[in-house]
N, C-alpha and C positions, 0 to 999 in steps of 0.2 A: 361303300354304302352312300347313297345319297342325301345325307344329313342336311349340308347346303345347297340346293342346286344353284346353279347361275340362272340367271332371267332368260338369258337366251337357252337352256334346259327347257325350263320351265314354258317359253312363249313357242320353241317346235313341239313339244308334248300335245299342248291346249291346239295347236295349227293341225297338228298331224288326228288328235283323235277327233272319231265319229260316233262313236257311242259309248255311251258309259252304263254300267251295274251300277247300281246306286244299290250298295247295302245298307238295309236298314232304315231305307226312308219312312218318313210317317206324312200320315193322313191331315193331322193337325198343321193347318197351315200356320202356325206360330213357331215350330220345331224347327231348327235350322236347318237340319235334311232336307224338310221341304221345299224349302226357299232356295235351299240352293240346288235343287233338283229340275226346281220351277225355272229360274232363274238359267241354267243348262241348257236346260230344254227348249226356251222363248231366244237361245245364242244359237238355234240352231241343230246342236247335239242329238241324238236318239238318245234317250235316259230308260233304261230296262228297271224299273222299281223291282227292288225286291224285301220283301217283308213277310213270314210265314202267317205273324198275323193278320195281312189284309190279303194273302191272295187270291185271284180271281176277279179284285176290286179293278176300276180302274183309276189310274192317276196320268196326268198330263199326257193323253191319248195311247199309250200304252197297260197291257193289263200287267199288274202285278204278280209278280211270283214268289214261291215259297225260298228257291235256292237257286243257285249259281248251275246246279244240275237241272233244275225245270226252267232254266234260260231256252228258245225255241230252237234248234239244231242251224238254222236258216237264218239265223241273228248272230252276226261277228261280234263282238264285246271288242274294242279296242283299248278299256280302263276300268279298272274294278275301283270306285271309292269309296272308301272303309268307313261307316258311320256307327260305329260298335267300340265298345273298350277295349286297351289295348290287350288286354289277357285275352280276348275274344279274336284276335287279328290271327293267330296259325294257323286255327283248321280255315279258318272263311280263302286266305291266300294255297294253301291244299287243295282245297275244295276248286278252286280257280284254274290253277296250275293243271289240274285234272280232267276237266271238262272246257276249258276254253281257249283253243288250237292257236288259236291269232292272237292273244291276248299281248300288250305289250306293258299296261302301265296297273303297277297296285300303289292308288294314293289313299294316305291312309290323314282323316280329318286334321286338323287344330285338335291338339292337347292326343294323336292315338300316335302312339311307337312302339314298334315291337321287334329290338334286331335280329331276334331269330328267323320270325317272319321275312324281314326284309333280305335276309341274306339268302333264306332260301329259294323266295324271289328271283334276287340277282343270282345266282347259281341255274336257274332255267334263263337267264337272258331276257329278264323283265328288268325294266325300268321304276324304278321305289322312292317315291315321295313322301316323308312323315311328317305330321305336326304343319300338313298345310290346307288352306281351302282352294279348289281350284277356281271358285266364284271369285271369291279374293284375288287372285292371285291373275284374274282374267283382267278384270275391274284396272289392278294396279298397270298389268302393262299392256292393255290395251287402249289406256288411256279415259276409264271411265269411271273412276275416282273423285276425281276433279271436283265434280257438283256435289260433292259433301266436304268439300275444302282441305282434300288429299293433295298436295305436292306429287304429282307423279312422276315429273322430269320428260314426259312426251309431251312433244307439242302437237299441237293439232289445233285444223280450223273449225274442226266439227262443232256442232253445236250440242 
């Protein structure tokens, strides 16, 4: 189980995926879902919101949907990211494993774990991140920390 990844884990994950399930994102742009869906999305990403309470809505150019099974048949998901409690993490990683053929990564936020979850995960040959943000976690090694006075340890000329 991948309790610790290593950075280089963690920097092919973020390189190799192209879309992400955002479960659970909200409307409220103050909610961290949001921002780091937003935040996704503006790197790049295709972000599939999903939220039963707003479907239909749309968010960051994409409409929203109810579940992991109203994802479009024609949309790959590359990462399903958990924004739900962790008692809340089995059936949504079920639900995943069930309907989403190519799926490689279930990352589940800051403060969600769930080993059952995660192992049944790694049992289909998905890849299981807990208790991390990928915003975070992009920021830290891709070197764009910095301007809030992060030590990242990458150098760069960028501005």
């Amino acid at each position: 189980m991948t309790d610790d990844p290593t950075d280089d884990c963690l920097r092919r994950i973020l390189r190799e995926t192209k879309t992400v399930a955002c479960i659970g994102v909200s409307m409220n742009t103050i909610r961290p879902s949001y921002f780091v869906a937003r935040y996704l999305s503006l790197k790049g990403y295709r972000v599939v919101p999903i939220n039963p309470g707003h479907a239909g809505k749309e968010l960051f150019g994409q409409t929203i949907v109810g579940s992991i099974r109203d994802i479009p048949k024609d949309i790959q998901i590359d990462m399903v990211d958990i924004f739900r409690r962790s008692e809340h993490v089995l059936p949504i990683v079920e639900e995943a494993i069930a309907h989403l053929a190519n799926l490689k990564t279930i990352w589940m936020q800051v403060g969600v774990r769930n080993s059952e979850a995660a192992e049944l995960a790694e049992k289909h040959g998905l890849q299981v991140i807990q208790n991390r943000c990928p915003k975070i976690e992009y920021q830290r090694l891709f070197g764009e920390l910095r301007m809030a006075g992060f030590n990242t340890g990458i150098i760069s000329s960028k501005l």
